[in-house]
C-alpha positions in Angstrom: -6.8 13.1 -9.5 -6.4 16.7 -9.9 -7.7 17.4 -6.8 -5.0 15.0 -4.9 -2.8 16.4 -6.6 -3.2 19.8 -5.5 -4.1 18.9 -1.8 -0.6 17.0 -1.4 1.0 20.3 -3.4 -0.9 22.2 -0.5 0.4 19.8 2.0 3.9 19.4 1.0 4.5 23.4 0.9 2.7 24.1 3.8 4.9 21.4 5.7 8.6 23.0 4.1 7.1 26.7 5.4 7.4 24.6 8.5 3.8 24.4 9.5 2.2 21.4 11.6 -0.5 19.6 9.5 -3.2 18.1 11.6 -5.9 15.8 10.1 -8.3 14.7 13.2 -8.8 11.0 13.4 -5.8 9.9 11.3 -2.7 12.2 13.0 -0.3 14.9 12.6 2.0 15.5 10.4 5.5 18.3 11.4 8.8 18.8 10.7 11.5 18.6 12.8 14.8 19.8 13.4 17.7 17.2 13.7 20.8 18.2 15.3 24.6 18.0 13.5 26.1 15.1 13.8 30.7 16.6 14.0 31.9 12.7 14.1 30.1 10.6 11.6 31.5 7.6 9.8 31.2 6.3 6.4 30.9 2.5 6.9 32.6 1.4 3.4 35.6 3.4 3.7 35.7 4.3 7.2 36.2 7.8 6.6 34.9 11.0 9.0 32.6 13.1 7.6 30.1 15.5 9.2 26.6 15.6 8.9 24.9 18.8 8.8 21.6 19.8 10.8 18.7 18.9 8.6 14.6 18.8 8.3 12.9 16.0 8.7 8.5 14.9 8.3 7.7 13.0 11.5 3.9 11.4 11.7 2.1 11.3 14.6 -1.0 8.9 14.1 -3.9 10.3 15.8 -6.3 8.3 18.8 -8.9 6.6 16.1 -6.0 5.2 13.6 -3.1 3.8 16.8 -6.6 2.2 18.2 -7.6 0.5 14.3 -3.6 -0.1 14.3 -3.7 -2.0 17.6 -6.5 -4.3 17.1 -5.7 -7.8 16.8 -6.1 -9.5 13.2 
């Protein structure tokens, strides 16, 4: 347990330094910039707000995992 513990520790301050985590076979794990978003709505009371530019973890599955991922059941 200790030793998942401190890969995903590894993992999760590697990835907010911005670095791209690759794992071959399974995929890739980044993070990504979004973009500000000036005009933004709040649904329940309809009210403009802006959204800032933000980070965001995208996945990436790798060849051997979207293959496993596409066969039928």
């Amino acid at each position: 347990a200790k030793m998942v513990d401190s890969i995903f520790s590894a993992m999760r301050e590697s990835l907010s330094d911005g670095h791209r985590i690759e794992i071959r076979g399974f995929g890739v794990f980044q993070v990504k910039e979004t973009r500000p978003k000036p005009a933004a709505r709040n649904p329940r009371t309809g009210e403009v707000i802006y959204v800032p530019a933000r980070r965001k973890t995208h996945f990436k599955p790798g060849k051997l995992l979207r293959e496993e991922l596409h066969k039928p059941i």
